[in-house]
C-alpha positions in Angstrom: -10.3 20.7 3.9 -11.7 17.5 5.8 -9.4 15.7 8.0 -10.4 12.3 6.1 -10.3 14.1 2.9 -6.9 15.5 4.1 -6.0 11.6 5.0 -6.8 10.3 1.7 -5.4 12.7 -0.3 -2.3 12.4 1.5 -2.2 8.4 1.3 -3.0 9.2 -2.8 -0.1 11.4 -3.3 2.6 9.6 -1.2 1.7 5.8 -3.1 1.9 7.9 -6.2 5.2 9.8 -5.3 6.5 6.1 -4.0 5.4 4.5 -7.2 5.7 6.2 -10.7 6.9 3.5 -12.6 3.5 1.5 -11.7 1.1 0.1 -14.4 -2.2 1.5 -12.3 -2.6 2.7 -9.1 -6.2 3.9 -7.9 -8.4 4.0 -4.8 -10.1 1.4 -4.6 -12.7 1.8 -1.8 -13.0 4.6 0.7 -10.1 4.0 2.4 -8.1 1.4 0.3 -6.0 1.8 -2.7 -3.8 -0.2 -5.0 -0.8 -0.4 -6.6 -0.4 -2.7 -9.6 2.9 -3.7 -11.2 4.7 -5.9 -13.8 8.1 -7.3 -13.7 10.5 -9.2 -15.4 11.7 -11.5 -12.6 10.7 -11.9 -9.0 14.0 -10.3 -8.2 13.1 -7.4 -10.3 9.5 -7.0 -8.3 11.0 -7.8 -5.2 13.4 -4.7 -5.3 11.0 -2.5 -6.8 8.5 -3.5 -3.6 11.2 -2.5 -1.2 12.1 0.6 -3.0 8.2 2.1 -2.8 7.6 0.8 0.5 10.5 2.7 2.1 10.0 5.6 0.0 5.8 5.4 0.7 6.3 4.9 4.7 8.9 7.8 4.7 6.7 9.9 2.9 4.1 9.3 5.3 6.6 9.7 8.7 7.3 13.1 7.0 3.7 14.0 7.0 2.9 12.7 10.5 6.2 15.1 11.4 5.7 18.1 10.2 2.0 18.7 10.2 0.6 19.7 13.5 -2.4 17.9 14.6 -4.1 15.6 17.0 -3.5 12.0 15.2 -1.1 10.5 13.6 -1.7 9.2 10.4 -1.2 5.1 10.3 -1.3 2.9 7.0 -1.0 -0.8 7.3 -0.5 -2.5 3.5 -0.1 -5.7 2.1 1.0 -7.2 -1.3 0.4 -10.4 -3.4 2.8 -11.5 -6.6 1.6 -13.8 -9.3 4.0 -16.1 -11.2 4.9 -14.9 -14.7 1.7 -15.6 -17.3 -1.1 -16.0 -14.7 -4.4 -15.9 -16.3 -7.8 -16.3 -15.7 -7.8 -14.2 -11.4 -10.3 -11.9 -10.9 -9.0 -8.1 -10.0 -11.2 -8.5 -6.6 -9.5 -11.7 -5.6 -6.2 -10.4 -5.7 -7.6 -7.6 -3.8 -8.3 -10.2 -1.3 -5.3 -11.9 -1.4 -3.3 -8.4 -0.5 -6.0 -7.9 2.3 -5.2 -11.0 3.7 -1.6 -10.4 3.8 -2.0 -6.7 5.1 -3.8 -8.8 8.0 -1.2 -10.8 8.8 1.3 -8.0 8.5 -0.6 -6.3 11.3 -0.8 -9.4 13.4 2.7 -9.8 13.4 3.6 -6.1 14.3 1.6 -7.0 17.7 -1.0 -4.1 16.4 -3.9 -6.7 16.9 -4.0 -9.6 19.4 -4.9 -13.0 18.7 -8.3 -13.9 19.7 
């Protein structure tokens, strides 16, 4: 198998593994994907987020353990909500939105420097 076939398939199975109570989640571009989900509350959503993400990054620190290669696998994510009964947003803007975030994210874990 390819190593970015490999890569992608891995990143597929761990966001479904992390996620199976989510409403969609599909690859979106070659090396994006997204998770879609609907809550009741903020609170709700918040705790669900939290849940996935630590069960998604641990999957993927198990695979970057216990599978010998020459790279380590690295996934950087970010995340928008939307109040309850938004209308009217496009799919591809809150695509950007979550881009934007994962962007920031990265920023702030000192993986990219200012310029």
């Amino acid at each position: 198998m390819a190593v970015t076939e490999e890569i992608v398939r891995t990143v597929s199975e761990a966001l479904r593994s992390a996620n199976p109570n989510a409403q969609q989640t599909a690859r979106i571009s070659e090396d994006e994907f997204a998770v879609l989900y609907a809550a009741d509350s903020e609170e709700v959503l918040s705790m669900q987020l939290q849940k996935s993400t630590e069960e998604f990054f641990g999957n993927i620190s198990d695979y970057n353990a216990y599978k010998e290669h020459a790279w380590q696998l690295e996934v950087n994510f970010g995340y928008t909500k939307l109040a309850p009964n938004w209308s009217g947003i496009l799919l591809e803007n809150l695509i950007h939105l979550a881009l934007g975030e994962m962007y920031l994210n990265r920023l702030r874990a000192n993986l990219w420097s200012a310029m």
